[in-house]
C-alpha distance (Angstrom), angle and dihedral (degrees) to the residues before:
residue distance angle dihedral
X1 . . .
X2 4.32 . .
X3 3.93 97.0 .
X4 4.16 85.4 -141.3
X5 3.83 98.7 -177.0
X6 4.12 95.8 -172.8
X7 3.89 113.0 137.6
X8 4.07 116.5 -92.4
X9 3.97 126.1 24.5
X10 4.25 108.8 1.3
X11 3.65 102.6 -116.6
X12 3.92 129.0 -119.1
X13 4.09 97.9 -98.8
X14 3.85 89.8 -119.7
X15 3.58 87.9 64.1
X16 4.00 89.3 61.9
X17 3.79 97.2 85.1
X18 3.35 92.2 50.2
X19 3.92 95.1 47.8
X20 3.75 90.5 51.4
X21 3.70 97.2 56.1
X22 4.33 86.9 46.3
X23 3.85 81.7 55.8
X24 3.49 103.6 50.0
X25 3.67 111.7 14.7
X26 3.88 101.9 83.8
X27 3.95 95.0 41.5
X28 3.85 81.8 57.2
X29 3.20 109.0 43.7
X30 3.92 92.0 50.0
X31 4.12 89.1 50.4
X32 3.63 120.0 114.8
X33 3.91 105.8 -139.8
X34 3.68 91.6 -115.6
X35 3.57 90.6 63.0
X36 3.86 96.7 42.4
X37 4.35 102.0 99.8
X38 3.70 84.0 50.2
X39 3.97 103.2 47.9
X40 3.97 80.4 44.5
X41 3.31 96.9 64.8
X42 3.37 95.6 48.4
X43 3.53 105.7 50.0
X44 4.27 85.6 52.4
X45 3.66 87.2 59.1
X46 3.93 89.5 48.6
X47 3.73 93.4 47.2
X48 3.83 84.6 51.2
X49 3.34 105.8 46.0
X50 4.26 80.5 46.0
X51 3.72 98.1 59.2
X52 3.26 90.8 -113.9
X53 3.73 99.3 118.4
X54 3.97 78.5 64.2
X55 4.05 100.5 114.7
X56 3.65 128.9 173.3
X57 3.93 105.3 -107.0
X58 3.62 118.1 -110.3
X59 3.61 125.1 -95.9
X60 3.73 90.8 27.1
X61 3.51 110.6 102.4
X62 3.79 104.8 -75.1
X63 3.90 104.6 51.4
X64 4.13 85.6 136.8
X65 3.80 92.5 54.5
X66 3.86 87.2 50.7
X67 3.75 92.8 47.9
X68 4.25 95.9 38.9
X69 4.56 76.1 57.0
X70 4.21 89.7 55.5
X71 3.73 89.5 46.3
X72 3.88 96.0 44.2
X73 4.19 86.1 55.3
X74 3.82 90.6 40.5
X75 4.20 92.9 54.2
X76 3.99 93.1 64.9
X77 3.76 98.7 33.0
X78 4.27 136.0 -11.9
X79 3.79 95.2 -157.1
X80 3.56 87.7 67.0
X81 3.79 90.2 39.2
X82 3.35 95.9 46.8
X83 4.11 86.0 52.1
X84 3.92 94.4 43.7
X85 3.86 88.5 45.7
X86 3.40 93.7 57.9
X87 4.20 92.2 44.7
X88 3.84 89.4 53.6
X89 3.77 96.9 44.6
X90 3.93 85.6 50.4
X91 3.40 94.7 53.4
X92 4.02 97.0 49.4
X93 3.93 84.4 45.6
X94 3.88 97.9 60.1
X95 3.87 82.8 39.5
X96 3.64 92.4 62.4
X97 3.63 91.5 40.0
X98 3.78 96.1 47.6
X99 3.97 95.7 -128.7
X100 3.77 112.6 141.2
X101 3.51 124.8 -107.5
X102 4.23 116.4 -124.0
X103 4.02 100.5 -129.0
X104 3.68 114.6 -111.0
X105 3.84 85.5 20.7
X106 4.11 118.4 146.7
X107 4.10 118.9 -165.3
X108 3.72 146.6 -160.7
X109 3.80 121.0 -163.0
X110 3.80 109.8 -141.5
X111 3.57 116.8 -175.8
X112 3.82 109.2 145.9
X113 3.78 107.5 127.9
X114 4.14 117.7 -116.7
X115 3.78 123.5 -146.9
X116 3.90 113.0 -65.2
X117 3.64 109.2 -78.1
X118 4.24 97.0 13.9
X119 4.11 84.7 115.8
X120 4.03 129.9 40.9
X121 3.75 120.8 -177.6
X122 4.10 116.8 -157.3
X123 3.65 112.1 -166.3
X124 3.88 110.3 -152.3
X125 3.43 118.5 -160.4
X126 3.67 98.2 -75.7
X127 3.69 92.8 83.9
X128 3.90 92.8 -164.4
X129 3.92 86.9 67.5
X130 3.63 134.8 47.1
X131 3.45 135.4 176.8
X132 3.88 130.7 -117.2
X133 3.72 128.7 -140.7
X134 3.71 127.4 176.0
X135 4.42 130.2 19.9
X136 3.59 138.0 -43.4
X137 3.68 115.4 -167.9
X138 3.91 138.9 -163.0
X139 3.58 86.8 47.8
X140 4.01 102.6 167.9
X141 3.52 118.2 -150.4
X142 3.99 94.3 -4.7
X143 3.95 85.5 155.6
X144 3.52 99.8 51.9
X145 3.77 98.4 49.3
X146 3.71 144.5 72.4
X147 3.52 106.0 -151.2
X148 3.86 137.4 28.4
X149 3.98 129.6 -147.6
X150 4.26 97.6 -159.4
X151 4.25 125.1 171.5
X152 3.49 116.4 -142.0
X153 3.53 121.7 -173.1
X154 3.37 124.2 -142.4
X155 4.20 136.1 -147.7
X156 3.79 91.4 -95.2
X157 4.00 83.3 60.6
X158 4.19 93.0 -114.3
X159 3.37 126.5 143.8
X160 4.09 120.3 -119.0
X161 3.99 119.7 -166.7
X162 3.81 102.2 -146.7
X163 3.99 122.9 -153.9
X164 3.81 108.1 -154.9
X165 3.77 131.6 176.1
X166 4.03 107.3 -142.7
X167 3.67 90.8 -148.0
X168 3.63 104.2 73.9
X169 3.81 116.1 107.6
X170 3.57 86.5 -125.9
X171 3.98 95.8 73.9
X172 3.82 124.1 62.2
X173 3.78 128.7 -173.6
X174 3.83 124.5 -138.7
X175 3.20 117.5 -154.8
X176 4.49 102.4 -176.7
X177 4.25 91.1 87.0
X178 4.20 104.4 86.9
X179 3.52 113.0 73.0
X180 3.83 94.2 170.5
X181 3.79 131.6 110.6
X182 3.83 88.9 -155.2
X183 3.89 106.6 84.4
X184 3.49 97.6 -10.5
X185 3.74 90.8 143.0
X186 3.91 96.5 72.5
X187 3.35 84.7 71.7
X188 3.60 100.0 -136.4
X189 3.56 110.1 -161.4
X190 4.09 138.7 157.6
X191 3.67 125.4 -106.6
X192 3.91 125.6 -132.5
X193 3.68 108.7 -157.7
X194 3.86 117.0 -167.1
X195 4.09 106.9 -169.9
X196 3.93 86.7 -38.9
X197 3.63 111.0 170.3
X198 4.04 119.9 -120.1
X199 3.82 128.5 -172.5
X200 4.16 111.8 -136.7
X201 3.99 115.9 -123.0
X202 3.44 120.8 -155.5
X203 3.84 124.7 -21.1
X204 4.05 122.6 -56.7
X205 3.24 104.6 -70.4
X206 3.72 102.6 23.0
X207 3.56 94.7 121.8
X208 3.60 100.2 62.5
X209 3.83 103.9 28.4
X210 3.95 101.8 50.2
X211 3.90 116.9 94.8
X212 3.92 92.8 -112.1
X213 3.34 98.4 68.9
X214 3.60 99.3 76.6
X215 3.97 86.0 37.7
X216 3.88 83.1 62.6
X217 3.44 94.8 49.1
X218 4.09 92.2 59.0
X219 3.96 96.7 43.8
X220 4.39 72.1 65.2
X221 3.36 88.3 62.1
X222 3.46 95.1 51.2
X223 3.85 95.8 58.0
X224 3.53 84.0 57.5
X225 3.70 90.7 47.1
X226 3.55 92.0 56.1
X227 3.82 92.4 46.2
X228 4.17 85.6 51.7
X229 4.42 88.2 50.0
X230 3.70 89.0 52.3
X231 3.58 96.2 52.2
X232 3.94 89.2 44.3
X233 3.77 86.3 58.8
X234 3.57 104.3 51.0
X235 3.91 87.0 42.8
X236 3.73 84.9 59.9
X237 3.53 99.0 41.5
X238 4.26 90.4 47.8
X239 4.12 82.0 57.0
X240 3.46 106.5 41.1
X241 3.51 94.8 99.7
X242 4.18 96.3 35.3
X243 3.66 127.2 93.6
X244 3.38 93.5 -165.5
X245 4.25 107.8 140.0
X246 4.12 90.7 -156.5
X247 3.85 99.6 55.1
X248 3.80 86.4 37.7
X249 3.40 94.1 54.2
X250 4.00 87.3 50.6
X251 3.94 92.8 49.5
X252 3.92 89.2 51.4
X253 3.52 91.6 54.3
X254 3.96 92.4 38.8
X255 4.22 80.2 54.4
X256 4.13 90.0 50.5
X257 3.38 96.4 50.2
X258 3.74 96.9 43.9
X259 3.84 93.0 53.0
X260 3.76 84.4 49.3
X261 3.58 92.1 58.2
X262 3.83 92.4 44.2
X263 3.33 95.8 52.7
X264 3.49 96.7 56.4
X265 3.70 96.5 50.3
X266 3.88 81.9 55.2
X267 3.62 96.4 50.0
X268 3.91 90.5 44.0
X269 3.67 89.1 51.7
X270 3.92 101.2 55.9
X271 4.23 85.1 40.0
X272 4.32 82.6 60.6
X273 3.65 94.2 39.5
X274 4.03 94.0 46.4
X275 3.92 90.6 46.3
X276 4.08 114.4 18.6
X277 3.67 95.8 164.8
X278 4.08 101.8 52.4
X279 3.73 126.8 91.0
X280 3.96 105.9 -84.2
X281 3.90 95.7 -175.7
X282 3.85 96.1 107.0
X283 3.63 84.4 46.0
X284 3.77 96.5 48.0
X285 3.83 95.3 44.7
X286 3.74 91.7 54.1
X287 3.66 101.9 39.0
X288 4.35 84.0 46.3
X289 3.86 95.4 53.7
X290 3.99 96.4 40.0
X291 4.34 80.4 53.9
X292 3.82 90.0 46.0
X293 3.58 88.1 47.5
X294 3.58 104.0 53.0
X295 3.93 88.5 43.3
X296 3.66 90.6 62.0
X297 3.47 94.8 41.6
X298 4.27 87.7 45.9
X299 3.92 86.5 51.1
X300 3.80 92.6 42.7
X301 3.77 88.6 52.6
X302 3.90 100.1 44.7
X303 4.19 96.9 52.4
X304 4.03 86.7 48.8
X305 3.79 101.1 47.0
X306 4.03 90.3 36.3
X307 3.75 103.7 32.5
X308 4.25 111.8 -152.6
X309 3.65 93.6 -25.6
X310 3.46 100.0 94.9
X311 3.92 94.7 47.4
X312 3.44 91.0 51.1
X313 4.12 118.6 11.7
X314 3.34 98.0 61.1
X315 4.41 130.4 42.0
X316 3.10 98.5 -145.6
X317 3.81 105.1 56.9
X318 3.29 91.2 31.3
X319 4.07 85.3 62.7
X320 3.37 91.8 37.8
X321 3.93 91.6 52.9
X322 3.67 94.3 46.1
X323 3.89 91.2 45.9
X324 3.65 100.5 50.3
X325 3.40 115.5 59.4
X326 4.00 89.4 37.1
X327 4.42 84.5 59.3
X328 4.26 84.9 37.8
X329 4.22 87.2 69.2
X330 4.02 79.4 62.9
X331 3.64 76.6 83.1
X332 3.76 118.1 76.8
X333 3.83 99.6 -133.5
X334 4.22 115.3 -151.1
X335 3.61 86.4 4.4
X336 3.63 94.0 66.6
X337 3.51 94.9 40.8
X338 3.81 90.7 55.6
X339 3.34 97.0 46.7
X340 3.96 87.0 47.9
X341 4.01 87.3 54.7
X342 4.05 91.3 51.6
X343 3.30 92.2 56.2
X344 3.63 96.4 49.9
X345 3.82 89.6 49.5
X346 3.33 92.5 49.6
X347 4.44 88.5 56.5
X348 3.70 110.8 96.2
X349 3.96 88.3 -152.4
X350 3.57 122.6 80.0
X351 3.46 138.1 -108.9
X352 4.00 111.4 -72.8
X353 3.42 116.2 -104.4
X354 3.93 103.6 179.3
């Protein structure tokens, strides 16, 4: 069960959604958009230092409790999503990997590849430690966390899982990359690392060849899920009182595609529960591209039933707007469909037919 760690009576885990939004709602809703990146980071060191960063781990009989958490966070605000995501999905990786966990510790996970060369990594003769030399960039959230789980690949093309503490005088953060208004308050920023000191997690390779990586890749989908439901609602609450058969029309098929994506974070969910050790990544391609669907559709559907009004009446969906389809480019487009129709080519079964 959710190891919720708040003070007073531990909560039933259902109740966590639902104790995330009372924790963060009202801060955000009152928060000028200046003041956003800041209030962020604060309210992920609260809901640290609360217990509620304290998920159940995937593929262990409540993956859909730990994904209905992401999408709670990502409903009022995906900069702080995007920064809890990333905490959560450290924490299950070092889990997995056995590495210990510094208490009072708070992590990003930043494993977008640089240009060729931009990073070197010397390993002295303490093999559990190497040092880092050179940048690492998209670095979300650098500011508002302690610690840092980064890849680095090397020249024989594998895969290293890098520990590093943020503190060190070694490491600065630069903060003059993001030029976007969408999720500019994650702060995302690139690292330069001058003989900083790194501990090694896992095995080369680990990242990218354990079970949880794809796992990972759907609780994504659920922040964007959750950013998708929240939009659904206030479509439904603008035309509650309309009889107009247009935006209607738009909110019914803002409410199909919504279930649609649901559904498949459900069915994903019980696949990951019923079999945590097998390779999820047909499962996590499909179930992220039916999500990234139904978001754009959801978006599509809001503007045209509500006109401007939603981009600009109202903060929160015009954050939420703004947010989401900068987070949807997460998502590799025709790629990922491609690679999802390889690997259903390459599937001796045929398609389902219920």
């Amino acid at each position: 069960m959710m190891n919720c760690r708040a003070s007073g009576d531990v909560p039933a885990c259902p109740t966590l959604p639902a104790m995330l939004e009372g924790f963060i709602a009202s801060a955000l809703a009152d928060c000028p958009h200046e003041q956003l990146a800041g209030l962020d980071a604060r309210l992920l060191r609260q809901l640290v230092a609360a217990g509620l960063d304290q998920l159940p781990l995937p593929g262990q009989g409540e993956t859909l409790a730990r994904w209905q958490a992401l999408a709670a966070v990502a409903a009022h605000d995906l900069s702080l999503a995007k920064l809890y995501e990333a905490h959560t999905d450290a924490l299950a990786i070092l889990a997995a990997a056995g590495h210990p966990q510094p208490p009072r510790s708070i992590w990003g996970v930043w494993c977008a590849q640089g240009r060729p060369g931009s990073l070197v990594m010397r390993m002295p003769a303490a093999e559990e430690y190497v040092l880092l030399d050179g940048e690492k960039p998209w670095c979300s959230g650098a500011a508002a966390v302690t610690h840092g789980l980064l890849s680095h690949r090397d020249d024989a093309g594998r895969t290293w899982l890098l520990a590093l503490e943020l503190g060190q005088r070694e490491v600065s953060i630069i903060e003059d990359d993001w030029a976007a208004v969408g999720m500019a308050a994650t702060r995302t920023a690139r690292l330069q690392l001058q003989g900083a000191t790194a501990q090694v997690v896992g095995t080369p390779d680990f990242y990218l060849r354990r079970p949880g990586f794809w796992h990972g890749g759907i609780g994504i989908a659920a922040c964007w899920h959750g950013a998708a439901a929240a939009l659904v609602g206030q479509l439904r609450q603008a035309l509650a009182q309309r009889a107009d058969p247009h935006a209607l029309a738009r909110l019914g098929s803002a409410e199909c595609a919504l279930h649609t994506s649901a559904t498949s974070l459900r069915e994903s969910a019980a696949r990951i529960d019923a079999f945590p050790a097998e390779d999820a990544m047909r499962h996590a391609l499909r179930t992220r591209l039916i999500v990234e669907q139904a978001c754009t559709r959801i978006i599509d559907d809001m503007g045209a039933a509500l006109g401007p009004h939603p981009y600009c009446g109202q903060r929160r969906s015009a954050r939420l707007l703004a947010d989401l389809p900068v987070w949807l480019r997460q998502s590799h487009a025709e790629r990922d469909l491609a690679a999802l129709a390889t690997s259903c080519l390459q599937e001796e079964s045929a398609p389902c037919l219920l």
